[in-house]
C-alpha positions as CSV (number, residue, x, y, z in Angstrom):
1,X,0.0,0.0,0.0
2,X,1.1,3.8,-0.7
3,X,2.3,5.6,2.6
4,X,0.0,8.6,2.3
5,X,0.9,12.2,2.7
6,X,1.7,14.4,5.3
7,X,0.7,18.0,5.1
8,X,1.3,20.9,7.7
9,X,-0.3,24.1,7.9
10,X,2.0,26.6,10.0
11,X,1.5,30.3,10.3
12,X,1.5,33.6,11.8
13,X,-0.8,34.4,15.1
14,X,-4.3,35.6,13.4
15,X,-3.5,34.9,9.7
16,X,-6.4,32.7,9.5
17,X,-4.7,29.4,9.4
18,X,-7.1,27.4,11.9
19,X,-10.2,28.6,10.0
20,X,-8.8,27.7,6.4
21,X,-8.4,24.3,8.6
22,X,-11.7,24.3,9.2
23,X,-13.2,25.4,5.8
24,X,-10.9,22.0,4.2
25,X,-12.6,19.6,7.0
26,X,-15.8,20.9,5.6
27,X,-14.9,20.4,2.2
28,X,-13.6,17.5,2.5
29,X,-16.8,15.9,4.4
30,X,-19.1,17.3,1.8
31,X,-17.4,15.5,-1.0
32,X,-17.0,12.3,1.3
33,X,-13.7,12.2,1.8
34,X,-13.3,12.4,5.4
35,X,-12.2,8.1,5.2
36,X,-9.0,9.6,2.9
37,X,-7.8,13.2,4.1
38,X,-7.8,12.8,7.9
39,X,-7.2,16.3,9.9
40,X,-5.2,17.0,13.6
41,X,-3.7,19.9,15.6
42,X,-1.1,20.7,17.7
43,X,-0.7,21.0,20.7
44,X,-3.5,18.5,21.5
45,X,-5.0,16.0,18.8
46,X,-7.7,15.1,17.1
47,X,-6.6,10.9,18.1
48,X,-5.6,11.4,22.2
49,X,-7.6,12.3,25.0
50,X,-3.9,12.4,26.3
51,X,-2.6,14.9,24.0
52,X,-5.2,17.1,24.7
53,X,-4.2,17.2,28.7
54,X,-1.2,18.5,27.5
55,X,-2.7,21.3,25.0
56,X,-4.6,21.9,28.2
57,X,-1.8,22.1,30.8
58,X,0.5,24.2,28.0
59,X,-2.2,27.1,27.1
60,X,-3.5,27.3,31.2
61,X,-2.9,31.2,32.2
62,X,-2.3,29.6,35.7
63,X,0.5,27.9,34.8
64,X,4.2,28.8,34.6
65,X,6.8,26.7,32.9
66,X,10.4,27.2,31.9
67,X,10.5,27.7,27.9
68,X,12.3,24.2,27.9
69,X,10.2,22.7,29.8
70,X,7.4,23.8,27.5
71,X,9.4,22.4,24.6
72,X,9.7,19.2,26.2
73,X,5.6,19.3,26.7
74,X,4.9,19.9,23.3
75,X,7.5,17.4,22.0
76,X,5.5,14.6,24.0
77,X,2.1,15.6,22.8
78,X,3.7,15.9,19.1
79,X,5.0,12.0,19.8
80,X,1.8,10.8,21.3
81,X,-0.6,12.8,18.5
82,X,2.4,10.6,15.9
83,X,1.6,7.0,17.8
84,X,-2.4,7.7,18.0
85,X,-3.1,9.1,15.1
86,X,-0.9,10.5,12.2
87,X,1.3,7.0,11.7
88,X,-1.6,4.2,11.2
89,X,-3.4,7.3,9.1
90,X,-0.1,7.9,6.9
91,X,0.4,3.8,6.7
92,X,-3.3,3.3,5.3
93,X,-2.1,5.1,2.7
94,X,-4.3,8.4,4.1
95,X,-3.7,12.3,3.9
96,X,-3.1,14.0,7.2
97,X,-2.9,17.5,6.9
98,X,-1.8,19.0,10.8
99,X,-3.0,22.7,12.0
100,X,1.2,22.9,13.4
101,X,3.9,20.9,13.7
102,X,7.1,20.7,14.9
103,X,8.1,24.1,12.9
104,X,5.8,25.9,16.1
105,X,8.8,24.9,18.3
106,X,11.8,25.6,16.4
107,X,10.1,29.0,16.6
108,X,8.3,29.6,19.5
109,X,10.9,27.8,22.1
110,X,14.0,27.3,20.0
111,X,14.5,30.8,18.5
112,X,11.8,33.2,20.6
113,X,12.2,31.1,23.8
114,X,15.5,31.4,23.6
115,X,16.1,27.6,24.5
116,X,18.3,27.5,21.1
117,X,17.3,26.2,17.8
118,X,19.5,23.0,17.7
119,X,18.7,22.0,20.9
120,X,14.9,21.8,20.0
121,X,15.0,20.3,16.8
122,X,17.3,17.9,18.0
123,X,14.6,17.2,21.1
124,X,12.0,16.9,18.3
125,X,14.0,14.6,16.0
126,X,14.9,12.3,18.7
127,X,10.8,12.7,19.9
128,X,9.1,11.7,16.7
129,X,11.5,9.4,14.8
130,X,12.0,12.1,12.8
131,X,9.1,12.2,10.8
132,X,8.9,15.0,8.6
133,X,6.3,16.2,7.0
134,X,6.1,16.5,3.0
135,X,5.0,19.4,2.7
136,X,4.3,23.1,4.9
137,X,2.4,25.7,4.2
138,X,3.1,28.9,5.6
139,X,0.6,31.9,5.9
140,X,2.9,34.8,5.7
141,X,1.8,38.2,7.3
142,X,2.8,41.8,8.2
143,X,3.6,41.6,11.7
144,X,1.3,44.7,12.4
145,X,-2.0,43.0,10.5
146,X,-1.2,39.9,12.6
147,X,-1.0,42.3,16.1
148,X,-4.4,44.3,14.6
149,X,-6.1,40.9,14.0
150,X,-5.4,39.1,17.2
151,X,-6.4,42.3,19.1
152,X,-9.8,42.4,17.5
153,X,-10.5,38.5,18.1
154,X,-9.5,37.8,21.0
155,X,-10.7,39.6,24.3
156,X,-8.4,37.4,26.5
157,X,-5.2,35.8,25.4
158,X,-3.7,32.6,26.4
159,X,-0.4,32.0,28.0
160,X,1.9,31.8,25.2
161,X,0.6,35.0,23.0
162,X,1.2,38.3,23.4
163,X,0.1,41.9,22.5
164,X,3.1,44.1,21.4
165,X,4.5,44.5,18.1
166,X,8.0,43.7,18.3
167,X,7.4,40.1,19.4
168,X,5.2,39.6,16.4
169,X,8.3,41.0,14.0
170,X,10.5,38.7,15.9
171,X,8.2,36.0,15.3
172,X,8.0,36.6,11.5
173,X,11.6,36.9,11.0
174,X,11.9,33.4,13.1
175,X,9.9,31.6,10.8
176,X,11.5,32.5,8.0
177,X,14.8,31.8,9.2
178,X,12.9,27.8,10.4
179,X,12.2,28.1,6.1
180,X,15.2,28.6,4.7
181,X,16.8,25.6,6.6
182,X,14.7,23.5,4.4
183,X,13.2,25.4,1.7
184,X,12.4,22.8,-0.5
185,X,8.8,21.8,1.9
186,X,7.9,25.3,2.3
187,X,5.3,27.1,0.3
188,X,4.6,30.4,1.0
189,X,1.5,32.4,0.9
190,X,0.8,35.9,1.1
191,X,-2.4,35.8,4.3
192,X,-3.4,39.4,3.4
193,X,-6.5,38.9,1.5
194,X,-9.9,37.4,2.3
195,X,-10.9,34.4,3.8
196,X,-12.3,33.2,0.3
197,X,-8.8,34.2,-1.2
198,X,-7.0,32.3,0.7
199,X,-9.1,29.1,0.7
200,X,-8.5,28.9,-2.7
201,X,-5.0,29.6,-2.6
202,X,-4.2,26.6,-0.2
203,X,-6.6,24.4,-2.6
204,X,-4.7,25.1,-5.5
205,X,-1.7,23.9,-3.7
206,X,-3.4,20.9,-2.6
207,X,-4.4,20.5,-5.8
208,X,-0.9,20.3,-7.1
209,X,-0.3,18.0,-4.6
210,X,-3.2,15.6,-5.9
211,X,-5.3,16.0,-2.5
212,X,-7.8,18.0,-3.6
């Protein structure tokens, strides 16, 4: 049997990547595919009550972790959402397509955190067999439309976003540096537009990919 394909949709804070998620699961129920293109997120999982503790225990405003021990957190949630969920799916010969992956870490802890980009993609390696995915999507935005967006959405944020510029153009420029370490699984898309826009932009790419 064909291994399937394993598809991650990463992202700046409020360029609509979890709702183009969403639109796809829709999509992909009303053409009755849901058997063949099977979704996740991260942290949590769509396969593990167990996982989800963790998204839980990570996001809690009443909790205070080291940034390595947050790393550490999300790597065993990413192993466990792996083990439940992504490698039977990917061995039946199935699409998963992940809202994050490890790329969120080599960002948010490796380079932001401070905890040191090597170090956390070593941790993740060594977590998850190294199991990269074919293919990343990334929805690329201003760091001040990202800011404005949040801001607007969300009356209370959770423990690991934040409300000031700078750390928003730090966290572009981080991404882009996680890209050009392997540039060849990246596609990049331009998040400034409409919802509708930007659907269509990820289908097409899809598409390409013979998904969609």
């Amino acid at each position: 049997m064909k291994k399937g394909k394993f598809i991650v949709i990463e992202g700046m804070d409020g360029s609509g990547k979890s709702t183009i998620v969403e639109m796809l699961k829709k999509q992909v129920a009303k053409d009755k595919k849901d058997d063949q293109i099977i979704f996740t997120r991260e942290p949590g999982s769509a396969f593990s009550k167990e996982a989800e503790k963790i998204r839980n225990l990570i996001l809690d405003n009443n909790n205070e972790f080291s940034t390595m021990a947050d790393a550490m957190l999300f790597a065993t949630g990413r192993r466990i959402n792996l083990e439940k969920g992504i490698w039977p799916a990917l061995e039946a010969g199935k699409t998963v397509i992940s809202d994050r992956y490890w790329h969120s870490s080599f960002v948010y802890q490796g380079i932001l955190g401070k905890v040191g980009l090597d170090k956390v993609k070593t941790l993740n390696k060594i977590a998850t067999d190294n199991s990269n995915p074919d293919l990343v999507i990334f929805f690329d935005l201003k760091p001040e439309i990202s800011l404005s967006r949040l801001t607007k959405l969300r009356d209370k944020m959770d423990r690991l976003e934040h409300n000031n510029l700078s750390y928003y153009e730090k966290l572009r420029d981080a991404y882009h540096e996680v890209i050009k370490d392997d540039p060849e699984i990246f596609r990049v898309i331009d998040s400034n537009c409409t919802i509708e826009e930007l659907y269509q932009k990820v289908v097409n790419i899809l598409k390409k990919e013979g998904i969609f």
